[in-house]
N, C-alpha and C positions, 0 to 999 in steps of 0.2 A: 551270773555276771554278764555285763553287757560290753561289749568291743564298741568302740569309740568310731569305727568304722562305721558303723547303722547308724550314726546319728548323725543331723544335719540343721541347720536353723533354716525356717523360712519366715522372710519379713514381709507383711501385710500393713503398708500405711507406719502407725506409731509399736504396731503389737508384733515383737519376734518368737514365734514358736520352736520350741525343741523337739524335733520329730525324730520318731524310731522308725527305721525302715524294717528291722527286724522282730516281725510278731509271729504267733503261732496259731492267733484266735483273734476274730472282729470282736469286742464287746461292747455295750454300750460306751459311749464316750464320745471325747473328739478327735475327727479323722481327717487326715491331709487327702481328698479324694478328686478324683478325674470324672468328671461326670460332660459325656461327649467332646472333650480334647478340654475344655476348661476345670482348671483346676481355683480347690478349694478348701476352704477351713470348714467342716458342720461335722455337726451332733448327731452320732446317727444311734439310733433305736433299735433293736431287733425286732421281729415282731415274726409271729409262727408264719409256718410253711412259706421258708425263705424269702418273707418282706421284712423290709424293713422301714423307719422313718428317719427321715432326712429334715435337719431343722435348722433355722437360723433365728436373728434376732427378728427378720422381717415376715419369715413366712416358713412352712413344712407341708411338705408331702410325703407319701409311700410309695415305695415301687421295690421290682425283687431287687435282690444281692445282686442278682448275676447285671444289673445294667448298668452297674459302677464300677469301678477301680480304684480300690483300697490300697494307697502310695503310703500311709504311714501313721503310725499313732502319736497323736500328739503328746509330750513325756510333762510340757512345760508353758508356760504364759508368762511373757516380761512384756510389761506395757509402758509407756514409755513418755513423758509431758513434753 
C-alpha cells in the first residue's frame, strides 16, 4: 500500500504526471530524472553492467546508472487539450 506522502504531480506543458518518490528498484519505464541539475520526464532502459538507455521522442543515448538521479517513478499520464 502506498502513502499519499510519496506521491506528487509534475506538470510539463499540456501533460501532468503522477510521480512516486517512493520505489525500491529502477525498472524499465518512465522516470522523473536529474541529469546534471536539469530535470526530466524519459524512458529509461537497463542495459548490463550498470548502463543504461535513456530515451525521448527526439533522441536516446547510454550512459552508467551512476550519472543520473532517479527523483521518481512515473505512476500516471493525464494529457490534457
Amino acid at each position: 500500500m502506498y502513502s499519499i506522502h510519496h506521491f506528487f504531480l509534475q506538470i510539463f506543458h499540456l501533460v501532468t504526471y503522477i510521480c512516486d518518490q517512493k520505489f525500491s528498484e529502477v525498472l524499465d519505464g518512465h522516470w522523473l530524472i536529474n541529469i546534471d541539475g536539469t530535470y526530466s520526464i524519459r524512458k529509461i532502459t537497463k542495459l548490463p553492467k550498470g548502463m543504461i538507455k535513456i530515451t525521448t521522442t527526439e533522441n536516446s543515448f547510454e550512459c552508467a546508472f551512476s550519472d543520473i538521479e532517479v527523483v521518481a517513478c512515473i505512476r500516471s499520464t493525464i494529457v490534457s487539450n
